[in-house]
N, C-alpha and C positions, 0 to 999 in steps of 0.2 A: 466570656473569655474567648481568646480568637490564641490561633495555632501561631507561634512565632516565624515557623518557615513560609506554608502560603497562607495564613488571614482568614482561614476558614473556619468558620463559629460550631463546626459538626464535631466535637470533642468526646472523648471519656475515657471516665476514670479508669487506670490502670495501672492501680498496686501502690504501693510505699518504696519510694528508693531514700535509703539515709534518711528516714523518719522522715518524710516528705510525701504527700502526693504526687503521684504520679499519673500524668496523663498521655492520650494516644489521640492522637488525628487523624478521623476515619477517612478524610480522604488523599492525603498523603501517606501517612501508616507511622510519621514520625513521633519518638516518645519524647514528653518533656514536663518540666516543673514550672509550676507556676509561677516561683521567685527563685531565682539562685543565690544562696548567701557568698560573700567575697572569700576567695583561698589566699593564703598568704599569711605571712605577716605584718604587720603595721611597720607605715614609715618610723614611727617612735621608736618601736625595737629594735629596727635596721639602724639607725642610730644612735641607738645606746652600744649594741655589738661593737658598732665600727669604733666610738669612743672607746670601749673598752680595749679594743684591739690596739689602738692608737696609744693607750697608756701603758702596753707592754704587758697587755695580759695577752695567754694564750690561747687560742684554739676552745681546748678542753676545757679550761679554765672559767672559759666565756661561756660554753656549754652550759657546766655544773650552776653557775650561777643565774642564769637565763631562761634556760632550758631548748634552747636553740641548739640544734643539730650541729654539731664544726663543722661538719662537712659544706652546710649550709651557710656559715659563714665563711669560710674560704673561700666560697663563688661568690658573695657580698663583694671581701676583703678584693676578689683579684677585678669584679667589675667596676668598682672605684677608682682600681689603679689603673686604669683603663684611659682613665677622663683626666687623670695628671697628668702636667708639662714632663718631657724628661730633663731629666738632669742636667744644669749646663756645663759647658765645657770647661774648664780651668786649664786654660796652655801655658798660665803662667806658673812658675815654679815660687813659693813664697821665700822673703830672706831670712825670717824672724818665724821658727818655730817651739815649741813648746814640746817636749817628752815627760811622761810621765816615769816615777822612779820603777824598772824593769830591772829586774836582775833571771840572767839566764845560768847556767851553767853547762859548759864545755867542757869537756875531758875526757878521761877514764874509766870506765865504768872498773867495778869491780876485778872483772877478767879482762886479760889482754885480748882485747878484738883483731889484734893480727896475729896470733895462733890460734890456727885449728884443732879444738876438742879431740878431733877423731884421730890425731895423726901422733 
């Protein structure tokens, strides 16, 4: 086994770090492992998240199901939004719209809002 910084085969052993061996390069003084396993998560899972995000699940949501951090998704969610075109422009105004049935209400409330309680 040779030291990954300078190449030198004068090694040893030194401790367990994270259930691993750990080693010391006597003549740099540098510690290291002999394989390091990948951190992260899988393309697969970053991809189900964002699916799910995409299908109007939340945050949380995605979490519970997952077990993915939100927080960790939100910097997924906003690195993606990163790499989309923006939105184009529409200068034009259309003639033929569509409204859904809305009913608001105007009025009165209860008490007359132009007298003062106090007075």
């Amino acid at each position: 086994m040779n030291c990954p910084y300078c190449t030198s085969t004068h090694i040893r052993k030194n401790g367990h770090k994270r259930g691993k061996q750990n080693y010391i390069c006597v003549k740099c003084t540098r510690q290291f492992l002999e394989s390091y396993s990948p951190q992260g998560y899988s393309e697969q899972i970053k991809k189900q998240c964002l699916t799910m995000y995409v299908n109007g699940n939340g945050f949380r949501a995605i979490e519970r199901q997952t077990g993915v951090n939100h927080n960790t998704v939100i910097q997924w969610v906003k690195k993606a939004a990163i790499t989309l075109p923006n939105a184009p422009q529409q200068s034009e105004i259309p003639e033929v719209t569509q409204i859904d049935e809305l009913e608001t209400f105007v009025g009165k409330k209860k008490q007359d809002l132009d007298m003062d309680s106090s007075q």
